[in-house]
N, C-alpha and C positions, 0 to 999 in steps of 0.2 A: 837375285832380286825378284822373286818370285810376285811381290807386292809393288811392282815399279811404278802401275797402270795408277796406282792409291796416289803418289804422291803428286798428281795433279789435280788432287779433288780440294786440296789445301789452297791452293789459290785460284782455283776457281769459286772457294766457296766467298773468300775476300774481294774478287771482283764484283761476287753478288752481291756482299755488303753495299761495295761505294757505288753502284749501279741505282740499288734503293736509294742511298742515302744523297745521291744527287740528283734524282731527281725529285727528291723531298717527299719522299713516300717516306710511310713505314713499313717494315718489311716482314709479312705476315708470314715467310715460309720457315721460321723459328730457325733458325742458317747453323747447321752444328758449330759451338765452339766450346773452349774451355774457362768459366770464368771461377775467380781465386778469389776463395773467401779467408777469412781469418780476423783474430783479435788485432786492436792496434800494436802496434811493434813486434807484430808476430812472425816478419822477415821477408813478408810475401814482395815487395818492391826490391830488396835483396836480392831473392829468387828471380825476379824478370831483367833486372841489371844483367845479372851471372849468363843468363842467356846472350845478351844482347852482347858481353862484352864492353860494355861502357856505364860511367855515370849519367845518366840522364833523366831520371826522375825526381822530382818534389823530395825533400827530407827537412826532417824539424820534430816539433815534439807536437802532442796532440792529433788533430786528423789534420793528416796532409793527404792524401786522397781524396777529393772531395767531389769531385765526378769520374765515373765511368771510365776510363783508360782504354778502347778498344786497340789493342794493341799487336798488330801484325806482323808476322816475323819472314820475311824473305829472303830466301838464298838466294845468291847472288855474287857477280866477280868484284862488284863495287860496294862502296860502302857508306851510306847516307842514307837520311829519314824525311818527311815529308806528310801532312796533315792533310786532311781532305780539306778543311777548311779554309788550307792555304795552299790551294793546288796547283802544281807546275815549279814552286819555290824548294829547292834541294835542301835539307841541314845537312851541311857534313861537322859545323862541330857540334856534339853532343850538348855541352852548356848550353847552347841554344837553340836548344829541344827544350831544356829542362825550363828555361822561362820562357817559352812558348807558352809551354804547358800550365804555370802558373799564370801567366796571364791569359791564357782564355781561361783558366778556373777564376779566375775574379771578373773576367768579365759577364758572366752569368750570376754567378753567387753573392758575388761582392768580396769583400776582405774581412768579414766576419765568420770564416767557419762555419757557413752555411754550407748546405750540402744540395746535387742540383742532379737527378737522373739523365741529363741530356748527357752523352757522350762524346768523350774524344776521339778523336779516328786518328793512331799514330801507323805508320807502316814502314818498317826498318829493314835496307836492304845489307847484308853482308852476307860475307866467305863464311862468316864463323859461326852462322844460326842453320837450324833446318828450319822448312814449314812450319810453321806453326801459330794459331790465333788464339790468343788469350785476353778475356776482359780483368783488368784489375778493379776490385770494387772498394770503398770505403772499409777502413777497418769499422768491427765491429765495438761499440762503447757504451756504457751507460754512465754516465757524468756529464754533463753539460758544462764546457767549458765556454767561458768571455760572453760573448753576444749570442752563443748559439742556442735554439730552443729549445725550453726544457726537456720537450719531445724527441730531442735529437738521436735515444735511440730506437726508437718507433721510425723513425722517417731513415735510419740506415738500415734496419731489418725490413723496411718494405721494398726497398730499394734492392736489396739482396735478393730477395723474394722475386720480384721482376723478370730478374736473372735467368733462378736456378731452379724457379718452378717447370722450367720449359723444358720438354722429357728430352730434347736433342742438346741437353747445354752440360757438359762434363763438367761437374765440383771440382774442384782443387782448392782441398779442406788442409791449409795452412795452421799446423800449431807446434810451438814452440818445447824443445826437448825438455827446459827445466820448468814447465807446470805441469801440473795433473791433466794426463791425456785423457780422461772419464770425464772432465768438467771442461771438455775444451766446447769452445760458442762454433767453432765452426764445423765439428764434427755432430753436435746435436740440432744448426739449422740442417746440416745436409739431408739429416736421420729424417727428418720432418718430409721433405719434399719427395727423397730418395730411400724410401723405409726399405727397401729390396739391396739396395748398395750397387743397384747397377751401373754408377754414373759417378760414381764417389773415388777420387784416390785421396788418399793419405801423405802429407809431405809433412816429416819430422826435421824441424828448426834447428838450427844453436845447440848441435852436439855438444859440443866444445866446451858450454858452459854448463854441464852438467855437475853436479857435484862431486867429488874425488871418489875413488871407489865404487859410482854407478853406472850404469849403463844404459843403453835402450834397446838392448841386441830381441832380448824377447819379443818389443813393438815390430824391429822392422823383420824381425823375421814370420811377424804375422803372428803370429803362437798365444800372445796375450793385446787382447782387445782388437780381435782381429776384423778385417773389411776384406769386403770380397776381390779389389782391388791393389789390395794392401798396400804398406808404405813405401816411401824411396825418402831416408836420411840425406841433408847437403846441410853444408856448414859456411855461413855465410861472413861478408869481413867481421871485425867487430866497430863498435864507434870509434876506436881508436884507429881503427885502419884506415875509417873514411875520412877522419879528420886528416888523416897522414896521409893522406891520396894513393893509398896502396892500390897498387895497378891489378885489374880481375883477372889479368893473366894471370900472375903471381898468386891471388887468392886461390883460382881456381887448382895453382897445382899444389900448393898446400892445403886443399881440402883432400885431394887425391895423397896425399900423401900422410892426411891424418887418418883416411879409410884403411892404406895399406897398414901403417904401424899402430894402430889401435888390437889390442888381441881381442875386443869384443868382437871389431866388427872384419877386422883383414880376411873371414874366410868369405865374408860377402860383401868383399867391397869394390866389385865388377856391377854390382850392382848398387851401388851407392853415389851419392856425389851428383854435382851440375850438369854434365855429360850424360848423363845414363839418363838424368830424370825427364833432357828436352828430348833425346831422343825415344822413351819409352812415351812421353804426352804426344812427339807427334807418330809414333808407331797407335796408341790408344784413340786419337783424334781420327785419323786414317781408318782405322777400323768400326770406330762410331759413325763416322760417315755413311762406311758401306753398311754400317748394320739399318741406318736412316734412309738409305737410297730408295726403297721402292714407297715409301712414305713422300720423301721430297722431288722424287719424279711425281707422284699424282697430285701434289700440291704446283710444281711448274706446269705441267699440263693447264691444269685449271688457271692459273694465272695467261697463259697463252690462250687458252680458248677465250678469254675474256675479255684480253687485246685484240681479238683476231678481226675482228669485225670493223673497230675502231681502227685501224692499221689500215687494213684492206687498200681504202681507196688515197694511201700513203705507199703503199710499198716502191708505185713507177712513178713517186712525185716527181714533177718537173714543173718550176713555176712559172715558169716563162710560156707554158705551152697554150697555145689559145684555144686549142681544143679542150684541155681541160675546162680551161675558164669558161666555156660558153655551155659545158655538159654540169659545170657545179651551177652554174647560172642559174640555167633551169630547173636542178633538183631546187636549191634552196627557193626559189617563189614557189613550185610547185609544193612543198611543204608548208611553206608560210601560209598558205592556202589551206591546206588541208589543217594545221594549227587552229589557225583564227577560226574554223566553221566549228571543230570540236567543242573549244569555246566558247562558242553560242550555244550551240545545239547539245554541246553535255555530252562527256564520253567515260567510259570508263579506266583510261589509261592515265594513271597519274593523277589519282584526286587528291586533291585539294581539302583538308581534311581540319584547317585553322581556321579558314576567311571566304567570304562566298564569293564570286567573281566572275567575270564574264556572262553568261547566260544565264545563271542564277544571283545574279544580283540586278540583272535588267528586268528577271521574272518577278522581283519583289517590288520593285521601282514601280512597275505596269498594278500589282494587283494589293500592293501594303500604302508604298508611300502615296501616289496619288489618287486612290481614294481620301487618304487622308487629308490631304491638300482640299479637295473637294466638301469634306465636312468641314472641316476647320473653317470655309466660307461663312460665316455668320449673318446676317441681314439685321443694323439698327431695325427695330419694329416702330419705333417709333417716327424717325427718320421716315420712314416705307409709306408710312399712313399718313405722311404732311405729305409726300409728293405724291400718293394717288390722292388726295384731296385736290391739291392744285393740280394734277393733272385733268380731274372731271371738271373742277371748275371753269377752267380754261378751253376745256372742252364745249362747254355748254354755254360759255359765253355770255349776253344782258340774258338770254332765256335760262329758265328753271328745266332740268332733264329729269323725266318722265322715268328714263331707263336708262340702266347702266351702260355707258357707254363702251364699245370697241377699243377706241382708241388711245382709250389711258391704261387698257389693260395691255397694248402692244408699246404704248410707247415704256411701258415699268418694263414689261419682258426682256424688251431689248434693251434695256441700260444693264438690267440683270446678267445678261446672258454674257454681255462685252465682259463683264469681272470673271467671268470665266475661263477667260481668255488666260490670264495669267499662273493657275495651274497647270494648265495644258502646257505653254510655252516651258513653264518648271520643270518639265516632266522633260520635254523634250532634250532639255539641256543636261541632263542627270543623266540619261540614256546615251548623248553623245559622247559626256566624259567618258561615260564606263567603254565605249568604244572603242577610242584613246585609248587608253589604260590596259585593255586586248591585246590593241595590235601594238603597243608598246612591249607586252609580256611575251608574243607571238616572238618579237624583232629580234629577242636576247637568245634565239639559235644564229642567229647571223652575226654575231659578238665577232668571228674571224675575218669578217669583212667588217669594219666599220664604216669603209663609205655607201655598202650598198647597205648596211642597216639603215645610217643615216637616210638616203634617199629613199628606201622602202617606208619607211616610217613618215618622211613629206608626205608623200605622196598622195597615201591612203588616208592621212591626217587630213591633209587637203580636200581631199573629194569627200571624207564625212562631213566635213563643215560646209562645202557647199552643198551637202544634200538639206543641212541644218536649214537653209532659208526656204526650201520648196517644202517641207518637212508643216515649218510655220505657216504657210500660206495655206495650208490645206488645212489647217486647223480651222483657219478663219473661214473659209469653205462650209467645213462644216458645219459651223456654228452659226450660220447664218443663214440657214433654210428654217431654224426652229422659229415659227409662230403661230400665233394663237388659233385653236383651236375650237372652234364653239362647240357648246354641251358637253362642257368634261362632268365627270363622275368622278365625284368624292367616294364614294364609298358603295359595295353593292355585298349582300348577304343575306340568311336566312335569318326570320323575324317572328314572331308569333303573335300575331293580335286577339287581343281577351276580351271578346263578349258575352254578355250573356247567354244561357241556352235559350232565352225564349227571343233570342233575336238572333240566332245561329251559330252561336257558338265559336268557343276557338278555333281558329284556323291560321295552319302554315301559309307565308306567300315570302315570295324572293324581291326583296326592296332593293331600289336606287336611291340614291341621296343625290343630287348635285348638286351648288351655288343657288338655284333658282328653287327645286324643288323636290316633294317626295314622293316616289311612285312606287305601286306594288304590283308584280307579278305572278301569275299563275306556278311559273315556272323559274328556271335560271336563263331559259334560251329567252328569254325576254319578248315573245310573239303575243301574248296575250295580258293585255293590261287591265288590272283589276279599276284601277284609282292615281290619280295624281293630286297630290297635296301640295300648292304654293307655299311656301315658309314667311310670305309676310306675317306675323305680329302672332310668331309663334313660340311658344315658352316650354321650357321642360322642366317636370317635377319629377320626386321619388315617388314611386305608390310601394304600399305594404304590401306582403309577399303572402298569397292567398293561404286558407288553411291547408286547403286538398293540394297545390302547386308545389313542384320541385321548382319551378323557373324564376329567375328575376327580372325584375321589368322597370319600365319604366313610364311616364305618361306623356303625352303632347295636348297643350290647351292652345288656345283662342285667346288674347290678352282683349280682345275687344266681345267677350262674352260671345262670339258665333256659332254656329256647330264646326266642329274643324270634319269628321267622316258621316254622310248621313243625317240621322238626327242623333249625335252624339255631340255632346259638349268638347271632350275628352277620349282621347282612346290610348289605350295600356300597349305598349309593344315588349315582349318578355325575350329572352336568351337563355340559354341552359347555364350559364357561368355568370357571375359579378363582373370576373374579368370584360366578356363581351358587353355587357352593359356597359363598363367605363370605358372599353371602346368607341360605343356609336356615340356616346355622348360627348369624348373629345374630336368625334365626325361632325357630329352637330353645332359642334362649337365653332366649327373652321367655316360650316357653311352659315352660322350669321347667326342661329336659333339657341339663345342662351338658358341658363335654370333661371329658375321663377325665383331668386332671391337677389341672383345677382345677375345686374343688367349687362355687365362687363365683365369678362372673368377678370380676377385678383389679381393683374399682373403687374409688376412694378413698369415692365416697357410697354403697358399700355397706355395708351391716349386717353387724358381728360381732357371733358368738354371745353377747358380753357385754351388748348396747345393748339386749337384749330379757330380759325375766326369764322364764326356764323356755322356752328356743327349741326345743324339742324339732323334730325332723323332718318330724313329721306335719304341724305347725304353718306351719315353716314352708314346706313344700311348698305347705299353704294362700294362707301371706300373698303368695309368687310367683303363683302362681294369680290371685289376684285384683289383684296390681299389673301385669300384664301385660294384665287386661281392661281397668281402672282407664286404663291407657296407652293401649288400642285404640282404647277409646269412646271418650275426651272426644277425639282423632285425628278420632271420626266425628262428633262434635257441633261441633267448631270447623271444618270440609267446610261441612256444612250452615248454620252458623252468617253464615261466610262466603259464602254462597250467599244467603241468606236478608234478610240486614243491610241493604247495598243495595234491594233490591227495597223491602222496609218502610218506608224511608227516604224514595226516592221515589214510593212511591202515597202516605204519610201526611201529607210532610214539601212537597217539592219540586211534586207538581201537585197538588194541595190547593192551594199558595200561589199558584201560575199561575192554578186556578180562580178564587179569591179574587179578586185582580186584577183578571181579566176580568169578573166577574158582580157583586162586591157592593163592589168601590171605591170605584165610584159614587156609592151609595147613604149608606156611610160617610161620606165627602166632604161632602155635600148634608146629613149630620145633624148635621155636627165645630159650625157655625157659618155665618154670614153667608157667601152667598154672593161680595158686593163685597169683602169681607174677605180672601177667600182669592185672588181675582185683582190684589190692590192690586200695580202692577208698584213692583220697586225701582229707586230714584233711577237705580242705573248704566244698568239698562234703557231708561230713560225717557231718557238722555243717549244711550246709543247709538242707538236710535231717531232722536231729532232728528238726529244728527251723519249717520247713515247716508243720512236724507233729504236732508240736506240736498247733500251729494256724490251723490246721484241726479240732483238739479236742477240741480245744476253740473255735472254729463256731457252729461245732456242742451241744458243751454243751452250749453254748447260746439259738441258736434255741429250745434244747429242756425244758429249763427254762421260755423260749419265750411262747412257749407253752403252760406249764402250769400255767401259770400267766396271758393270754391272756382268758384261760377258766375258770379261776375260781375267780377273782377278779372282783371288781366296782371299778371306780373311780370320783371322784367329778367334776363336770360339768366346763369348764372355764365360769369366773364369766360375766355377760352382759355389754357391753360398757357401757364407760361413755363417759361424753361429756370434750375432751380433746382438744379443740381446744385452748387453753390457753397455749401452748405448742409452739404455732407460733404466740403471740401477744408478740410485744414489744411497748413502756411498758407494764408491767403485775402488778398486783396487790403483794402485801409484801409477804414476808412468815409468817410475826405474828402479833399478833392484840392485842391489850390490852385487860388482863387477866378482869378488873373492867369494859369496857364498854359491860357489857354482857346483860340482860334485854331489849331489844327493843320490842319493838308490834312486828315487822316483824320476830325477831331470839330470841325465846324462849330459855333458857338458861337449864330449863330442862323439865319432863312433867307435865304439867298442873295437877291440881286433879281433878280424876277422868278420865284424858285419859291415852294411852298408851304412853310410851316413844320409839322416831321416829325410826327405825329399823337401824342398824348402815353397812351402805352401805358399809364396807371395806370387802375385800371379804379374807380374810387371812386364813377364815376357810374355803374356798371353798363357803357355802351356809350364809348368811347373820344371822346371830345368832339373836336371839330374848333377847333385850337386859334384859327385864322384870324375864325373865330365865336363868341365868346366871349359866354355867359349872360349875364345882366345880373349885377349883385354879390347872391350869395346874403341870404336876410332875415336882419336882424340881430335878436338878443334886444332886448325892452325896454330894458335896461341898457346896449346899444350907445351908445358915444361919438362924440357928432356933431359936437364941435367941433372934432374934426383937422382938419377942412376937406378938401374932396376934394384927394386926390391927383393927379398929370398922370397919362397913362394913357400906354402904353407906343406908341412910334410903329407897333412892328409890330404892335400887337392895337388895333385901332380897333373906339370904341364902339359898341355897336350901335344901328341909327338906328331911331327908330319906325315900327311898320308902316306911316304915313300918312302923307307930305307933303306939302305943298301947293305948287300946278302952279308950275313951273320954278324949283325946286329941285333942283340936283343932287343924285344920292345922292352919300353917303361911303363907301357901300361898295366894296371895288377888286371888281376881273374874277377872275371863279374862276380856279384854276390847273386846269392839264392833270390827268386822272385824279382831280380830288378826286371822293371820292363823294357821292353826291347824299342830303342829310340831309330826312327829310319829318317839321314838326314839327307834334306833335297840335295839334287843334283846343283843346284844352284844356292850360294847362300842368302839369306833374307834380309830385309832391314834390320833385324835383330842382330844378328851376329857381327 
């Protein structure tokens, strides 16, 4: 048993199955097995009976196969089967296997011949099987029967496809003796996946029903439409058997006993039949493994390194221990900690690449939305100019006021200023959601603890909200130093006044505008003042744009005929742009000094002299005055406002709560309650834990079975191509030939005398057996039938004599032939034999 070390890799590799598959993984390390394809009725459920030794699968007409069959075969002193889906519950009787099976096939599919890739997981232990794992897949159909989709054979070729694209998954290309073995479906998906033939065998069907005088001796001996694999014939009940309840004992030794007395097939039918085909699948399975071994150790590897980390602080779990508990304590707030800062402050690990959040949604909040908030403020104008009216009038009392008064310009500011309030307070509350929202995102590493998520999340909720009210107060702080300021400027820039040359000509000077008046400078630094202009009862017109002049300009008059500069009636101020021009004049507008057409600019929110009682002039010169300061300031208060908002936000609001966090969470925490209390892990925790271990121990107890199966076994070489180009010829040559036209000069029917007989190219034993030397009769199952009584044995394949005779005895063995090659057999025999 030179291959002993092999047949533990067979159910190791089915523990790796149920290992994945409970803990609801899918299992990426493609786990060698053998899955059977073929047309419908092409005997492949026949063929897994005959193994199994019992009825136990789906039968009917059309597809009965309708999902995946992962079906495990274990040796064993006992005999009974068991589903992963139904775990821990024994079948010993087979019938109820078989509607098991049908009932979880409708409980996914339904009862319409739908078809479903989830699989079954069956695993059957008896005396009478070896190792062996085989998926059974849907036959292959193109008809659409009752309710199933017209699609339905697209949805079973992909399904196959699934399979048998996967280079570790051995084909077992199922097809039936009496069709055309050139057009069979499961011999040209294989060709598709498997063009090399590496992975491909051959099982010829329903010998038996061949037609009279034909054969299939040429297929299984490989010779015509050969694979590099080659074939293994078995002859399975017929419908009549199964309706008869003919027992697989019985079939199986009337399949052995049609191989012997068939003259096509009796010289090789050691190799033919039920028996040979499980144990040459798990002789080929065993060998595929070890050929997959250093591929599926670097895939367990990786899978181990992966868990390794995650495991780690699992390996000496102990729940109860309080040291743990108080060392997880502190990583997880020390983490939660570090969490929540990243999320403000923006990190690179795990971005966020859908939705903005944390730090970059409070960043949008501080510099998108509450600017917006802030313009969106609008001021009735009309509204504004009744209550500075009655604000001066009320000011100025039974007296008439000379000059604009202070105090209706403070009392509008600050009614202004108070509507301010309510962006601010907006903003604040938008910033504290998103904080929330953080440390709620922060909390979902602590998912294993739910009561300390729960109380980590109070907590911190808690102290942002009360920072929320110290937060508002400072608002109103701030907002209430802003007032008025005497001598604002409206406006100050570079000007050009147009004189004539014989009174000096043009000259640059740096002008001020404000509320009251116009002044010009030497300079920008404003030390040396040329001129100051009052704006009572001053008009602006367009002047024509000189011949020699690139500039445009504009004019300032005297409506009471004065000089307004010198002895100038009028004087031209120019700008190098039109733009600039329509500039200073919607300046000049704000501070009171209208065009000479219209007294008022054209606005629909402005005041007529009816909206106000007694508007006299002076008056309203006034209420312009102070709605154009009224306009400036809260301009300078929502600047600074906006300035300001942010910064308050974050020293009161955002690291305040960082601080918190980091310094007094702790503390909080250690005072909420019971320490055991807040570490109690929940249920899902405690399940993925276990599950997670427990596929740690099942990597490692792989690898180190890996191991030593890697060092201390052989395995049989894959056998040398053939020539399979017949696989893409249509037409192709029959599958059977008349059994009587055998005899030709060209095809020798057996060997000559005196030569050898041709060496039988089917590679089922791994190395091509010498047909002249023929193994003893493979072991038969327990249930082997012994009462056929030996058969004669064929004159050119004489039996093999015992290594030991005794003295003068002739052997029976004949005289090698010329050229045979010289076979050296182990000292030990092998699975094979």
């Amino acid at each position: 048993m030179g291959n002993r070390g092999m047949e533990d890799l067979i159910p190791l590799i089915n523990k790796l199955q149920d290992a994945f598959s409970s803990i609801g993984q899918s299992c990426n390390l493609d786990l060698p097995q053998i899955a059977v394809v073929g047309g419908q009725s092409a005997g492949k459920s026949s063929v897994l009976e005959n193994f199994v030794g019992r009825d136990f699968l789906p039968r009917g007409s059309g597809i009965v196969t309708r999902r995946p069959l992962i079906l495990q075969l274990v040796n064993s002193n006992v005999e009974y089967a068991e589903f992963l889906h139904c775990k821990g519950r024994k079948f010993v009787d087979f019938d109820e296997v078989r509607l098991e099976i049908e009932a979880e096939t409708d409980r996914i599919t339904g009862s319409n011949k739908g078809i479903s890739p989830v699989p079954i997981n069956l695993r059957v232990y008896s005396p009478h099987v070896l190792n062996l794992t085989l998926i059974d897949l849907p036959g292959m159909t193109k008809v659409a029967v009752g309710d199933q989709p017209q699609d339905i054979e697209h949805q079973i070729r992909d399904m196959l496809l699934q399979f048998i694209t996967k280079e570790s998954c051995l084909i077992l290309a199922v097809t039936p003796a009496n069709t055309d073995l050139a057009n069979s479906d499961a011999l040209k998906i294989s060709k598709e996946v498997d063009p090399q033939g590496l992975r491909t065998i051959g099982v010829i069907t329903k010998l038996d029903l061949m037609d009279e005088g034909t054969d299939a001796r040429d297929i299984l001996e490989n010779k015509l439409l050969p694979l590099r694999r080659g074939y293994i014939g078995v002859v399975n009940r017929s419908q009549k058997d199964i309706d008869g309840k003919k027992d697989i004992r019985a079939a199986l030794a009337a399949e052995r006993k049609f191989f012997l007395s068939h003259p096509g097939y009796r010289h090789i039918a050691e190799r033919m039949g039920t028996p040979h085909l499980q144990k040459s699948l798990n002789q080929q399975l065993t060998n595929h493994i070890r050929d997959t071994l250093p591929g599926l150790r670097s895939k367990l590897q990786s899978q181990l390194l992966s868990l390794e980390k995650e495991v780690e602080e699992f390996k000496n779990f102990r729940p109860d221990d309080p040291t743990r508990k108080t060392k997880a304590l502190l990583q997880m707030v020390q983490q939660f900690g570090v969490d929540f800062e990243k999320c403000i402050e923006g990190s690179g690990d795990q971005v966020d690449t859908s939705n903005l959040s944390g730090g970059a949604k409070i960043n949008r909040i501080f510099h998108e939305r509450f600017p917006f908030e802030l313009v969106k403020m609008e001021f009735d104008e009309k509204e504004l100019r009744k209550e500075i009216s009655y604000a001066i009038k009320n000011i100025h009392g039974v007296r008439t006021g000379l000059f604009t008064p202070d105090l209706a310009f403070e009392a509008i500011v600050k009614k202004q200023i108070i509507k301010l309030k309510e962006p601010c307070v907006k903003c604040i509350d938008l910033v504290i959601q998103e904080l929330i929202n953080t440390v709620r995102q922060c909390t979902n590493k602590l998912g294993s603890y739910p009561r300390l998520r729960e109380e980590t999340e109070r907590i911190v909720t808690t102290y942002i909200r009360e920072r929320d009210s110290k937060t508002k107060d400072q608002v109103g702080a701030i907002l209430q130093p802003h007032i008025y300021s005497a001598g604002f400027v409206i406006r100050r820039g570079w000007l050009t006044i147009n004189i004539s040359i014989m009174k000096g000509g043009s000259k640059d000077y740096w002008f001020v505008l404000t509320a009251e008046s116009l002044s010009w400078y030497k300079d920008e630094e404003e030390k040396e003042k040329k001129y100051m202009l009052p704006l009572d009862n001053l008009k602006l017109r367009d002047v024509e744009k000189g011949f020699m002049s690139s500039k445009h300009g504009f004019g300032i008059f005297n409506t009471e005929q004065r000089n307004v500069y010198k002895d100038l009636r009028q004087i031209e101020l120019a700008c190098d742009t039109q733009d600039d021009v329509d500039s200073w004049k919607a300046s000049f507008l704000r501070a009171g000094v209208y065009p000479e057409k219209d007294q008022v600019p054209d606005n629909e929110d402005t005041i007529t002299p009816g909206d106000t009682v007694s508007m006299d002039p002076q008056l309203e010169r006034q209420v312009e005055t102070i709605r154009n300061l009224v306009d400036s300031y809260i301009g300078i208060v929502n600047k600074s406002i906006r300035d300001l908002m942010p910064k308050t936000i974050m020293h009161l609001m955002i690291n305040s709560a960082k601080d918190f966090i980091h310094s007094e969470l702790l503390a909080y925490l250690y005072s909420a309650g019971d320490q055991g209390s807040l570490m109690e892990e929940s249920a899902e925790q405690a399940q993925r834990r276990d599950e997670m271990l427990r596929m740690y121990h099942a990597l490692k107890e792989a690898l180190v079975i890996i191991g030593d199966i890697s060092a201390t076994t052989v395995s049989t070489p894959v056998p040398p191509p053939v020539d399979d180009a017949w696989l893409a010829k249509e037409p192709s040559p029959p599958a059977s030939r008349p059994a009587v036209a055998a005899t030709g000069p060209n095809r020798p029917r057996g060997p000559a005398p005196g030569t050898q007989a041709p060496l039988n190219p089917s590679p089922a034993f791994g190395a091509p057996p010498v047909p002249s030397r023929p193994g003893p009769p493979p072991a038969q199952p327990a249930y082997a039938d012994s009462s056929s009584g030996q058969v004669p044995l064929i004159p050119s394949r004489p039996a093999r004599v015992p290594p030991a005779l005794p003295p003068g005895i002739p052997s029976r063995r004949p005289p090698a032939a010329p050229n045979r090659p010289t076979v050296i057999r182990p000292s030990e025999p092998s699975l094979l034999d």
